[in-house]
N, CA, C and O atoms as a GROMACS GRO file, in nm:
protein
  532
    1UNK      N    1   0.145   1.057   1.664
    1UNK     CA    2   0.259   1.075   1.580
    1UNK      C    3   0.229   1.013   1.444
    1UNK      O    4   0.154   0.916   1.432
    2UNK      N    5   0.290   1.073   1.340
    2UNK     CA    6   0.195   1.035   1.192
    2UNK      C    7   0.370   1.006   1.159
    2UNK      O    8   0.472   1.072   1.181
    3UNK      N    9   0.340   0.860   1.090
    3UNK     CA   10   0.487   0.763   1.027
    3UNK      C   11   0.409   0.721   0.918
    3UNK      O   12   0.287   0.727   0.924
    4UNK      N   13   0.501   0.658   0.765
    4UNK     CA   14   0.449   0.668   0.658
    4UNK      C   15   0.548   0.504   0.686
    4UNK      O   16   0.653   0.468   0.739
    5UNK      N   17   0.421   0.438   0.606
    5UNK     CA   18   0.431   0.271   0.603
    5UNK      C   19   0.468   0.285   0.393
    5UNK      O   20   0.409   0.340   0.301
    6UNK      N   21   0.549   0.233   0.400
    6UNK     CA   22   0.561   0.192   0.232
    6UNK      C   23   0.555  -0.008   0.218
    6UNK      O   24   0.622  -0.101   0.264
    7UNK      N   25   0.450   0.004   0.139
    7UNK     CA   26   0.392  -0.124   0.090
    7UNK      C   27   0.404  -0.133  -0.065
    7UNK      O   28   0.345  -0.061  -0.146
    8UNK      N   29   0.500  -0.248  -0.095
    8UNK     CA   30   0.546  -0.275  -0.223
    8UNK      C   31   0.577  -0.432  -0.232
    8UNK      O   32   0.566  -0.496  -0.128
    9UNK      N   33   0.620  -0.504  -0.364
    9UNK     CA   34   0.697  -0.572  -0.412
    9UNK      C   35   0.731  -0.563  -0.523
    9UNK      O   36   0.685  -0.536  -0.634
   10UNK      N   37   0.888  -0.608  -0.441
   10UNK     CA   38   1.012  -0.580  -0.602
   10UNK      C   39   0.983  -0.656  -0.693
   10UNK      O   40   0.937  -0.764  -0.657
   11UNK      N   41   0.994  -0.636  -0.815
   11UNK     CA   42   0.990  -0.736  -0.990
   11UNK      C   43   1.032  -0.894  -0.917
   11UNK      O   44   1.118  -0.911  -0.830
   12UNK      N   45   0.979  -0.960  -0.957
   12UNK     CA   46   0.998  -1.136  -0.929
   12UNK      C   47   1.012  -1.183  -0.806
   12UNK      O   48   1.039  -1.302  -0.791
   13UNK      N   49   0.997  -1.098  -0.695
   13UNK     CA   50   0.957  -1.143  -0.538
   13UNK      C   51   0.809  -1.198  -0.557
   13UNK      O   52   0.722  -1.151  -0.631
   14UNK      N   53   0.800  -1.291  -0.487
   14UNK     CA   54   0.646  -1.345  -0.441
   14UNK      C   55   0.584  -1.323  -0.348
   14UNK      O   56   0.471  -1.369  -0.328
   15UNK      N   57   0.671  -1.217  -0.240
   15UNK     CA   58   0.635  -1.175  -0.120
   15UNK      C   59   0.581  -1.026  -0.136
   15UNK      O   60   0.639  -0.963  -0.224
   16UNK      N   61   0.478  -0.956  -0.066
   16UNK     CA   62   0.509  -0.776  -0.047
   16UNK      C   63   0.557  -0.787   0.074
   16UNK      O   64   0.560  -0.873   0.162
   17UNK      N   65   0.605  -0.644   0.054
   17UNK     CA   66   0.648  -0.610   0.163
   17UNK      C   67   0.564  -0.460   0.254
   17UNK      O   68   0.486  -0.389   0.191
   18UNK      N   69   0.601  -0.429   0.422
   18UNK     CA   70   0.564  -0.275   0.441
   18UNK      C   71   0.643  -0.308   0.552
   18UNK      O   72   0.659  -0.406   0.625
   19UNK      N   73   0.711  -0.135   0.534
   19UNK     CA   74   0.781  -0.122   0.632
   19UNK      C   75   0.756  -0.004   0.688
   19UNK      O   76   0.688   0.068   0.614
   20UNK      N   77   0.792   0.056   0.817
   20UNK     CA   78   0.749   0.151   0.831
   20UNK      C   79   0.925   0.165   0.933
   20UNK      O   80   0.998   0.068   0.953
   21UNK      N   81   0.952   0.295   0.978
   21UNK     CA   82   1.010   0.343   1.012
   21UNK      C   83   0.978   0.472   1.086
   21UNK      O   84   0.922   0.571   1.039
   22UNK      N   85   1.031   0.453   1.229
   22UNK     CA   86   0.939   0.544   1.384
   22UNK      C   87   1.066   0.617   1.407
   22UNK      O   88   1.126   0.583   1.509
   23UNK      N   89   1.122   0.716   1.331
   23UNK     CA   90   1.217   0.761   1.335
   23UNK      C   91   1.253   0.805   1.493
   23UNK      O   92   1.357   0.783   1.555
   24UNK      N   93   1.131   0.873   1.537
   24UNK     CA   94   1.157   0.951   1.673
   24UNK      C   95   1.203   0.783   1.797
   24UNK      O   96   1.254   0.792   1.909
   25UNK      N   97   1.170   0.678   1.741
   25UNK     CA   98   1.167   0.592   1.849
   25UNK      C   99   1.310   0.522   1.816
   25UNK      O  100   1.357   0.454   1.908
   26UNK      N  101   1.385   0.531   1.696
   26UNK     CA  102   1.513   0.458   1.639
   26UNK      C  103   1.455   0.324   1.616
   26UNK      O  104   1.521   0.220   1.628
   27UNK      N  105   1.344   0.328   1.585
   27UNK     CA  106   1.305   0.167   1.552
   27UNK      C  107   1.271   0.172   1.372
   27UNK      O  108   1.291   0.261   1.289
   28UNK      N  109   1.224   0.059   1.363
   28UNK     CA  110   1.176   0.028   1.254
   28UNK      C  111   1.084  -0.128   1.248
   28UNK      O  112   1.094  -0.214   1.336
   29UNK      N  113   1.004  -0.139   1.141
   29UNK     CA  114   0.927  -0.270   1.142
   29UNK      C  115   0.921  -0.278   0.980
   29UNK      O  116   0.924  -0.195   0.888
   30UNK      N  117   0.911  -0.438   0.993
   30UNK     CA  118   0.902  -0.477   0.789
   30UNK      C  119   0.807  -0.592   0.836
   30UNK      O  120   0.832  -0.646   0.944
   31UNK      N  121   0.701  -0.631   0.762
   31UNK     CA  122   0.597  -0.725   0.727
   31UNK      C  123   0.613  -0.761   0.616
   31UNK      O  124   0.624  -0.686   0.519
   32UNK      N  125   0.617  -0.924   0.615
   32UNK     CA  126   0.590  -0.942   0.452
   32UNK      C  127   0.487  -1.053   0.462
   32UNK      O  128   0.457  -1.123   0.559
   33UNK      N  129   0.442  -1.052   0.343
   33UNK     CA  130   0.331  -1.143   0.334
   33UNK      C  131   0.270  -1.162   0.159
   33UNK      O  132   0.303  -1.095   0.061
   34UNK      N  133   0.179  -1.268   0.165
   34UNK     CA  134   0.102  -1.309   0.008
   34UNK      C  135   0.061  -1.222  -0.060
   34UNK      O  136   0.052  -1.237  -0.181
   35UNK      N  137   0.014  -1.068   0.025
   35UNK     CA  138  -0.057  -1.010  -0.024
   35UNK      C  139   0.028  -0.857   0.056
   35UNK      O  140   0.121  -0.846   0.135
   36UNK      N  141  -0.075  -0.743  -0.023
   36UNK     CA  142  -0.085  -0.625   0.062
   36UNK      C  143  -0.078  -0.610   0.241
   36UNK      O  144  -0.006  -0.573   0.334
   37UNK      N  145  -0.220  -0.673   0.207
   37UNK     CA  146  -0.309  -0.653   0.324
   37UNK      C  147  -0.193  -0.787   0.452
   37UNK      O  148  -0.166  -0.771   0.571
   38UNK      N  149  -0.154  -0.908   0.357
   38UNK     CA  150  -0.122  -0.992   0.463
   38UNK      C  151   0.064  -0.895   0.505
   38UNK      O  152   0.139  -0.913   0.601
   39UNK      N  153   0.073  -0.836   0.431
   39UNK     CA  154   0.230  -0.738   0.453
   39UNK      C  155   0.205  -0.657   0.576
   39UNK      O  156   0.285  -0.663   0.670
   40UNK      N  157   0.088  -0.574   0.582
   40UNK     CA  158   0.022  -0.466   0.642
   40UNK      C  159  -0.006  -0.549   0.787
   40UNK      O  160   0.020  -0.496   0.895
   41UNK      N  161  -0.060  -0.684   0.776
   41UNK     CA  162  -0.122  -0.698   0.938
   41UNK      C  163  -0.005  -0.775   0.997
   41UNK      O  164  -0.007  -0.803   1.117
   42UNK      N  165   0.116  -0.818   0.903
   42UNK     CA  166   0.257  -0.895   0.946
   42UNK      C  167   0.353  -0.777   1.040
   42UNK      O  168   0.410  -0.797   1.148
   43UNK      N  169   0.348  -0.643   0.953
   43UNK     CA  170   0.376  -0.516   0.988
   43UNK      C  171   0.324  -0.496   1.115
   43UNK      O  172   0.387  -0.532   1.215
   44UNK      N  173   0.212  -0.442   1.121
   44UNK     CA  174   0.163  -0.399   1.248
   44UNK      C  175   0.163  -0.512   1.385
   44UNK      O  176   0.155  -0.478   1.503
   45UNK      N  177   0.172  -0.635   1.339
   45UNK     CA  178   0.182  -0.766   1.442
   45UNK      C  179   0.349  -0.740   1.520
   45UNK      O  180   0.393  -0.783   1.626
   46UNK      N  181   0.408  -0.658   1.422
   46UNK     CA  182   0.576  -0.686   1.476
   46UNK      C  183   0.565  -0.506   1.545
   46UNK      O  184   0.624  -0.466   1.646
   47UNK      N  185   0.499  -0.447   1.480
   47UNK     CA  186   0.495  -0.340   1.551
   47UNK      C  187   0.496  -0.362   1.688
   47UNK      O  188   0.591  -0.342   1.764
   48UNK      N  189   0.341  -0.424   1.727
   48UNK     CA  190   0.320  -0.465   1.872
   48UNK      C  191   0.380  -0.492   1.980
   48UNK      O  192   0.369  -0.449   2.095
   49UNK      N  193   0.483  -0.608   1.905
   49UNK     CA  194   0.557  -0.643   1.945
   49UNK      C  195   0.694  -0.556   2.029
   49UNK      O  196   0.751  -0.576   2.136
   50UNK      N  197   0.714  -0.428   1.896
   50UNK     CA  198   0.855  -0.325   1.938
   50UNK      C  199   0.793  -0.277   2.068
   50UNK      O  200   0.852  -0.263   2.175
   51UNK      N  201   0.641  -0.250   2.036
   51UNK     CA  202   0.617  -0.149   2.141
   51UNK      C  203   0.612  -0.233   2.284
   51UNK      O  204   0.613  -0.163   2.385
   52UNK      N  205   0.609  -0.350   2.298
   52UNK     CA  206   0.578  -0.453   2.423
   52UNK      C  207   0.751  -0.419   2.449
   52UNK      O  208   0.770  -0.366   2.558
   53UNK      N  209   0.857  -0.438   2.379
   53UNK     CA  210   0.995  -0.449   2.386
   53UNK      C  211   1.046  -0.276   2.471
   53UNK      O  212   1.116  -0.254   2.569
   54UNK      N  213   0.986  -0.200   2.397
   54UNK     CA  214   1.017  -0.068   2.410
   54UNK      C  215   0.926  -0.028   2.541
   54UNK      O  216   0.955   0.078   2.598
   55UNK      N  217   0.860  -0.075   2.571
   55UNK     CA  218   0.744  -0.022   2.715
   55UNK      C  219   0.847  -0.102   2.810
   55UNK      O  220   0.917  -0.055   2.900
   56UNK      N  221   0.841  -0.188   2.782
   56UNK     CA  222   1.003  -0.306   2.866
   56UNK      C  223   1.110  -0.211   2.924
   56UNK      O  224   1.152  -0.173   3.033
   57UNK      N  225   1.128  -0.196   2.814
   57UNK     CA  226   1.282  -0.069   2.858
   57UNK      C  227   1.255   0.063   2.901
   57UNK      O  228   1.352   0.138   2.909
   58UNK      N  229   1.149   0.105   2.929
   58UNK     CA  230   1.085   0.278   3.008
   58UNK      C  231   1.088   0.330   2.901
   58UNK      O  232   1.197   0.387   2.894
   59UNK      N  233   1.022   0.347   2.792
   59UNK     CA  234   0.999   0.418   2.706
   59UNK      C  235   0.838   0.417   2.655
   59UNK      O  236   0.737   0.348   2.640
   60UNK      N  237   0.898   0.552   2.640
   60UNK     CA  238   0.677   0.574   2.631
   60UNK      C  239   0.654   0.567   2.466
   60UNK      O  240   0.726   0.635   2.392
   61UNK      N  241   0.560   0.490   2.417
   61UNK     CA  242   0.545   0.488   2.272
   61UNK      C  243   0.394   0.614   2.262
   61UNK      O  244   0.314   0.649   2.349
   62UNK      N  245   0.402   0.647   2.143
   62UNK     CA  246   0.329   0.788   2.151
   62UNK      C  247   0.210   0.637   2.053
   62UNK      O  248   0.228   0.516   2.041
   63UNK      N  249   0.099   0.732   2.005
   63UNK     CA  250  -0.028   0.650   1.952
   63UNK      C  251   0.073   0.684   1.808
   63UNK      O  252   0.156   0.775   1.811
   64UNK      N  253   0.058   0.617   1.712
   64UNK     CA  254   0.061   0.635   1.577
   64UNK      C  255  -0.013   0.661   1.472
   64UNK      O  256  -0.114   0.593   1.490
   65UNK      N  257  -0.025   0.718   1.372
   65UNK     CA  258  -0.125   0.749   1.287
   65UNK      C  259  -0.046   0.696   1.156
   65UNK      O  260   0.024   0.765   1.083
   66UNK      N  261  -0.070   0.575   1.144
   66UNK     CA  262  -0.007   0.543   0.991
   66UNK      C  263  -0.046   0.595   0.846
   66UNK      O  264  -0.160   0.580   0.802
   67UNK      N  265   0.058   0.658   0.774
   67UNK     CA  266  -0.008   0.665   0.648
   67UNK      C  267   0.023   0.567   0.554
   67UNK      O  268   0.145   0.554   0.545
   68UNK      N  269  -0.045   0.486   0.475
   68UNK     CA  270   0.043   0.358   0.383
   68UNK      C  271   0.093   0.469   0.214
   68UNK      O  272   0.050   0.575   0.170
   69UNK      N  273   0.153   0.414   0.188
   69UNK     CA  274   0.246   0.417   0.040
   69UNK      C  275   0.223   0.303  -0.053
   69UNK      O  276   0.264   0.189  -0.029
   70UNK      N  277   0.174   0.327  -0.131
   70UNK     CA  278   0.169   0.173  -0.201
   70UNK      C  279   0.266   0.152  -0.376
   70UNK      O  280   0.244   0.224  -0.473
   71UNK      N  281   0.333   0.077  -0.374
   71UNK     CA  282   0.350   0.118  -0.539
   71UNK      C  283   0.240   0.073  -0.581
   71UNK      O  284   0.134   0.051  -0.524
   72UNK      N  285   0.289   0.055  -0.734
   72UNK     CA  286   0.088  -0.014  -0.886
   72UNK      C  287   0.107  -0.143  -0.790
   72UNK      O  288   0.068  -0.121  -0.676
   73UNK      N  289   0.154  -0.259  -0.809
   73UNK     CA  290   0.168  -0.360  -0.762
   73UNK      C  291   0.071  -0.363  -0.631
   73UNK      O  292  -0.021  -0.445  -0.631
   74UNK      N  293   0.090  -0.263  -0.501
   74UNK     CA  294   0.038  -0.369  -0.336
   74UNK      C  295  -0.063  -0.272  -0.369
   74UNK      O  296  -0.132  -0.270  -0.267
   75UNK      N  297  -0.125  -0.173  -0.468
   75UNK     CA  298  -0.246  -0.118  -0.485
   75UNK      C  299  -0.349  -0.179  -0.512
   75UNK      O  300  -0.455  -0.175  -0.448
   76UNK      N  301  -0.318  -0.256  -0.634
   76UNK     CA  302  -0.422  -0.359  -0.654
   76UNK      C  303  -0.426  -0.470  -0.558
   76UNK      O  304  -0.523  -0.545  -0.549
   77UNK      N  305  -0.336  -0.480  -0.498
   77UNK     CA  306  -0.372  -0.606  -0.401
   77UNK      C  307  -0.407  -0.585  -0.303
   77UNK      O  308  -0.428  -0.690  -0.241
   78UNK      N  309  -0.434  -0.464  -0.228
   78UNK     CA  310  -0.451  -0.401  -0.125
   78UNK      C  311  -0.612  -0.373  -0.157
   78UNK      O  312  -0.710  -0.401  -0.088
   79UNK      N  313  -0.602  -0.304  -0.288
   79UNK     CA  314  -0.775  -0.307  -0.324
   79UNK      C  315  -0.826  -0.398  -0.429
   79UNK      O  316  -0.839  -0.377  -0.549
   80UNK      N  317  -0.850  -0.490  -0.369
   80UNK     CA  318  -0.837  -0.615  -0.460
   80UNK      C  319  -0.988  -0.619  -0.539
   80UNK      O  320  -1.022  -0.686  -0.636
   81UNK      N  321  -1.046  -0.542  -0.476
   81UNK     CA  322  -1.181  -0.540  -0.556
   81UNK      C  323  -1.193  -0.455  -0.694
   81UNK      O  324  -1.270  -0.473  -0.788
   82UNK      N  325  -1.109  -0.376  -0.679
   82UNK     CA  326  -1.071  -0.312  -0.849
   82UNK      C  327  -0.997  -0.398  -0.923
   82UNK      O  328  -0.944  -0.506  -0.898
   83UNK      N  329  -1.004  -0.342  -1.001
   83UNK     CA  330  -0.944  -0.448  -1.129
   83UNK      C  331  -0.896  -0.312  -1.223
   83UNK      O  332  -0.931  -0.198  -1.251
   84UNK      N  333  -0.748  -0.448  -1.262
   84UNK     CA  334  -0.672  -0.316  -1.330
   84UNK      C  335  -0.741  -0.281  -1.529
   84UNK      O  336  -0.691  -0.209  -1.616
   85UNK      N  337  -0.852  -0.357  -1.534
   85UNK     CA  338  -0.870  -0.359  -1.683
   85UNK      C  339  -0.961  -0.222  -1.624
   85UNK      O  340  -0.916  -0.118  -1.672
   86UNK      N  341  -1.030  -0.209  -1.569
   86UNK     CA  342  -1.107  -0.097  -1.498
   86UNK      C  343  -1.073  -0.002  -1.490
   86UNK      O  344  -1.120   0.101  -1.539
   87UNK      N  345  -0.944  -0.024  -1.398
   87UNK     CA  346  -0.887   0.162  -1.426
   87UNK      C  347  -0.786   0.194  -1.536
   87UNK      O  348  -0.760   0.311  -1.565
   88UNK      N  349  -0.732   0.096  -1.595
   88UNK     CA  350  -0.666   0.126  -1.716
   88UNK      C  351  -0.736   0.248  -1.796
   88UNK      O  352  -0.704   0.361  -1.832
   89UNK      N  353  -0.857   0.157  -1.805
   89UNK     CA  354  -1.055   0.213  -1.945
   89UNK      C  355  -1.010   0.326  -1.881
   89UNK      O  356  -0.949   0.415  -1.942
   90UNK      N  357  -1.038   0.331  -1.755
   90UNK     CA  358  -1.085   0.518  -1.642
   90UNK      C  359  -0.994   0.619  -1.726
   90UNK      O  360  -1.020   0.710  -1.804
   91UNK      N  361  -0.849   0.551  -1.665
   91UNK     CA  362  -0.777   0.668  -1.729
   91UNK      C  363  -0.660   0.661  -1.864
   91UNK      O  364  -0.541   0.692  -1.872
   92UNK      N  365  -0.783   0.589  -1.989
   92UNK     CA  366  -0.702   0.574  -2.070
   92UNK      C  367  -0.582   0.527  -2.102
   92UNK      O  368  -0.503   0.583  -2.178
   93UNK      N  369  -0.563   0.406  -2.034
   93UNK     CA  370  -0.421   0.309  -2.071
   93UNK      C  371  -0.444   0.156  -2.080
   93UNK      O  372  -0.515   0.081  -2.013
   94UNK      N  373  -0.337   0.126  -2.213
   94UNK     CA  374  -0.356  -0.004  -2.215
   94UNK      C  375  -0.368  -0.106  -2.107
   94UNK      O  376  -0.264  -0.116  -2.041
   95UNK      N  377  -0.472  -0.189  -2.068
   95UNK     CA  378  -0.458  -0.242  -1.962
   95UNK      C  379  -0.322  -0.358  -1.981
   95UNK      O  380  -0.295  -0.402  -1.869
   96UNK      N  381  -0.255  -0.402  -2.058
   96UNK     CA  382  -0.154  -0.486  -2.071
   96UNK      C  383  -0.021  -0.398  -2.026
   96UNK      O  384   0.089  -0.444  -1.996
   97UNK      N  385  -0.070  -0.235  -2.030
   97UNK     CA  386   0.029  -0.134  -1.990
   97UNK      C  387   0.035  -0.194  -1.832
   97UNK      O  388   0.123  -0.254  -1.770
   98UNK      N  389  -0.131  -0.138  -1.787
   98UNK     CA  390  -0.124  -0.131  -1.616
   98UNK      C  391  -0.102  -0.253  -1.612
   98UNK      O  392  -0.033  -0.253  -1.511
   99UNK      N  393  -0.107  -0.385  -1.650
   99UNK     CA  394  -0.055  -0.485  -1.572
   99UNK      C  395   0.088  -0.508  -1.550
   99UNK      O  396   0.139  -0.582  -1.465
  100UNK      N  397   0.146  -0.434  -1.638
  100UNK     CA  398   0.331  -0.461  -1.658
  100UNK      C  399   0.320  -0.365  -1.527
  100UNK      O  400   0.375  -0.411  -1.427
  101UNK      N  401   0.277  -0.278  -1.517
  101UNK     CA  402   0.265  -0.166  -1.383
  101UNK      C  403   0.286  -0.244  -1.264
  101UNK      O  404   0.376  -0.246  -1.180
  102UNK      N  405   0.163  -0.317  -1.281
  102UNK     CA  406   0.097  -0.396  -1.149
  102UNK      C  407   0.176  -0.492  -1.090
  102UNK      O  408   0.178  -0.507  -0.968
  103UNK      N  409   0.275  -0.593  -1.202
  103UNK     CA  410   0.366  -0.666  -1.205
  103UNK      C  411   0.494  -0.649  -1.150
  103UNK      O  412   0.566  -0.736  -1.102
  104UNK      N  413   0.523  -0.496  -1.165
  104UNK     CA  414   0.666  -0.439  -1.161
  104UNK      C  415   0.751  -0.440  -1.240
  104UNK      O  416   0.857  -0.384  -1.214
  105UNK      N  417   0.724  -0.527  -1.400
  105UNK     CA  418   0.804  -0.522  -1.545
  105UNK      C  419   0.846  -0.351  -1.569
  105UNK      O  420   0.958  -0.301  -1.575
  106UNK      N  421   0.725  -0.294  -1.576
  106UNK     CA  422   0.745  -0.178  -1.593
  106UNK      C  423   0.741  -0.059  -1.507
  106UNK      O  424   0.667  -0.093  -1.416
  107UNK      N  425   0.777   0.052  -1.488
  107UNK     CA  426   0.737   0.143  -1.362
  107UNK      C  427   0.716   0.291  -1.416
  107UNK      O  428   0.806   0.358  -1.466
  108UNK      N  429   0.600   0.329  -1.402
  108UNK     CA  430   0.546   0.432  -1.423
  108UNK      C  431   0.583   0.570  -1.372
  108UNK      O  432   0.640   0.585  -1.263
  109UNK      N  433   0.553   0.661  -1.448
  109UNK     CA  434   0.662   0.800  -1.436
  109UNK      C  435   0.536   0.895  -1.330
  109UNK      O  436   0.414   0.890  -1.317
  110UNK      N  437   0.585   0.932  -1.303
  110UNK     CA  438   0.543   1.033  -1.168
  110UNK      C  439   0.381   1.056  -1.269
  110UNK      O  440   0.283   0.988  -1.241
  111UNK      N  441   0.378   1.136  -1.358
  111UNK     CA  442   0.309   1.171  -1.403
  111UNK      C  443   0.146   1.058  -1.402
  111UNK      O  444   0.027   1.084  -1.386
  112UNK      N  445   0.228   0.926  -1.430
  112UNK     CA  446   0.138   0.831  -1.488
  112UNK      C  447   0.060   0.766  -1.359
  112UNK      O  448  -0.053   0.718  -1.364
  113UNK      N  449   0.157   0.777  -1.223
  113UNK     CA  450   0.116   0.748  -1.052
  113UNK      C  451  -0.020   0.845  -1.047
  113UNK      O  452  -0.129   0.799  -1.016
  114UNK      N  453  -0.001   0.968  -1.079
  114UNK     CA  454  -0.108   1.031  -1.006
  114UNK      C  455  -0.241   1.044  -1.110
  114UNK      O  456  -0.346   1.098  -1.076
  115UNK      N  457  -0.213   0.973  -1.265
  115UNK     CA  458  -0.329   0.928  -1.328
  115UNK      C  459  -0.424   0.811  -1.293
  115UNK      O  460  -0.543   0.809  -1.324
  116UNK      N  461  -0.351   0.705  -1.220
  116UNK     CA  462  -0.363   0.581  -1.170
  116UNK      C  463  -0.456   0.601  -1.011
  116UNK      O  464  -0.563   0.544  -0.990
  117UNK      N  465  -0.397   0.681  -0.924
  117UNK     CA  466  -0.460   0.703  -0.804
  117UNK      C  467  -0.586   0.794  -0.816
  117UNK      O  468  -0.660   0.822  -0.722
  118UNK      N  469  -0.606   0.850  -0.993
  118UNK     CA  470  -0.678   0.984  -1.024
  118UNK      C  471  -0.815   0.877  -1.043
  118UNK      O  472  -0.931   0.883  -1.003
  119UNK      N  473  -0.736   0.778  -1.125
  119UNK     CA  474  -0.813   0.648  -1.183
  119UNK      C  475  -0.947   0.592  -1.038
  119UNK      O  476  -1.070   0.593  -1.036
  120UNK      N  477  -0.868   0.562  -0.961
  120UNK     CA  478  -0.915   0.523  -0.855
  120UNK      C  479  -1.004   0.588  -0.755
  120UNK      O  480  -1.091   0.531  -0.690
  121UNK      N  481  -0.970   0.722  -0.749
  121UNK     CA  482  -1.062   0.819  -0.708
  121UNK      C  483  -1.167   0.818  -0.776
  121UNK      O  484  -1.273   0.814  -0.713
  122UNK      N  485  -1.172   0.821  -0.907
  122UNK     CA  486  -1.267   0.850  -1.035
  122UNK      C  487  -1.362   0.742  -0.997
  122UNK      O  488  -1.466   0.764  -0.934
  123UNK      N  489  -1.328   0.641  -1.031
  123UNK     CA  490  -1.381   0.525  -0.971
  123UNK      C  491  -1.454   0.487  -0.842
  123UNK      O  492  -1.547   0.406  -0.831
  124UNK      N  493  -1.389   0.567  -0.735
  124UNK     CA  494  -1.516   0.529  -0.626
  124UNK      C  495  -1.601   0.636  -0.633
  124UNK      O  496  -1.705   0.635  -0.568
  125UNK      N  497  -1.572   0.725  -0.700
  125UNK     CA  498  -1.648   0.834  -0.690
  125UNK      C  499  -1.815   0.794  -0.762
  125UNK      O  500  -1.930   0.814  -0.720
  126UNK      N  501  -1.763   0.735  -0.878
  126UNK     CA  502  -1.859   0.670  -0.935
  126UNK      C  503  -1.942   0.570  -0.889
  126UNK      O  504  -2.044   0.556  -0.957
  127UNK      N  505  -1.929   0.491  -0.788
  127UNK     CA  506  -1.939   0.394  -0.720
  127UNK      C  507  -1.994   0.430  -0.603
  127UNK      O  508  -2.055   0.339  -0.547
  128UNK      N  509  -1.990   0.568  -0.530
  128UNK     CA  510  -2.030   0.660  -0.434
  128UNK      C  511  -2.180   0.713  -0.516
  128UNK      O  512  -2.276   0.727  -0.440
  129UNK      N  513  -2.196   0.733  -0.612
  129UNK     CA  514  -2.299   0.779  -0.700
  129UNK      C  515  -2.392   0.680  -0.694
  129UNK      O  516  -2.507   0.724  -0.691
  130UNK      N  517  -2.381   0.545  -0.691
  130UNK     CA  518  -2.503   0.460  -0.749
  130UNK      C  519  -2.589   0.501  -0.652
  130UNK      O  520  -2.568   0.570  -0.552
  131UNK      N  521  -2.724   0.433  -0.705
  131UNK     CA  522  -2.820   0.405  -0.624
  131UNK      C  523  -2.875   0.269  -0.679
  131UNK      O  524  -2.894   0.234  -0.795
  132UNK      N  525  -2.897   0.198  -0.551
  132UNK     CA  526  -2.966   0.059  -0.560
  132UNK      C  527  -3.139   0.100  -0.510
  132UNK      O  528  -3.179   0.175  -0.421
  133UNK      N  529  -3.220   0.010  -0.616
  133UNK     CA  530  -3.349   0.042  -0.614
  133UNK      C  531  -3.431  -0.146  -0.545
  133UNK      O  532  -3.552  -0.159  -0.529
   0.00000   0.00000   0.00000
């Protein structure tokens, strides 16, 4: 069963968050944590948990196939090895832009999301190219 995890934090939280929602099961799960990644394994830890609760009560949990959601913000923290001065250069934006992005000061228009993830593609693609001698 394929459920979509959204991983974010709001403007001046210190926490992210991911939540995901198993519609077919009436459940739901939220992780939060320092980071992306610590949101993501807080998430799936409580998951475990529904499903230990829900096997309890005769209910069959199907396998899951998570997809994550990320806003600018749990992107970079999720891929912490990019750097936003990096993909700013990629796809032409002030990097003081993408950090208000990254921050949540500012929030980017549909248009500017799929320059950013275009950014990032671009980027490993490039990175898929090297060769070490």
């Amino acid at each position: 069963m394929r459920v979509l995890a959204n991983v974010k934090r709001e403007p001046g939280e210190k926490n992210f968050s991911c939540y995901m929602n198993v519609e077919e099961l009436k459940t739901g799960v939220l992780g939060l944590g320092s980071s992306a990644k610590a949101a993501i394994d807080d998430m799936l830890s409580g998951w475990q948990d529904a499903v230990a609760d829900l096997k309890e009560d005769g209910i069959e949990v199907p396998e899951l196939e998570i997809e994550y959601r990320f806003d600018v913000g749990s992107l970079f923290s999720y891929y912490d090895f990019v750097n936003i001065v990096g993909v700013a250069r990629e796809i032409g934006v002030s990097p003081s832009v993408m950090r208000q992005y990254a921050i949540g000061i500012r929030k980017p228009s549909d248009e500017r999301k799929a320059q950013i993830v275009n950014g990032f593609k671009s980027l490993a693609g490039k990175m898929q190219d090297a060769i070490l001698f």
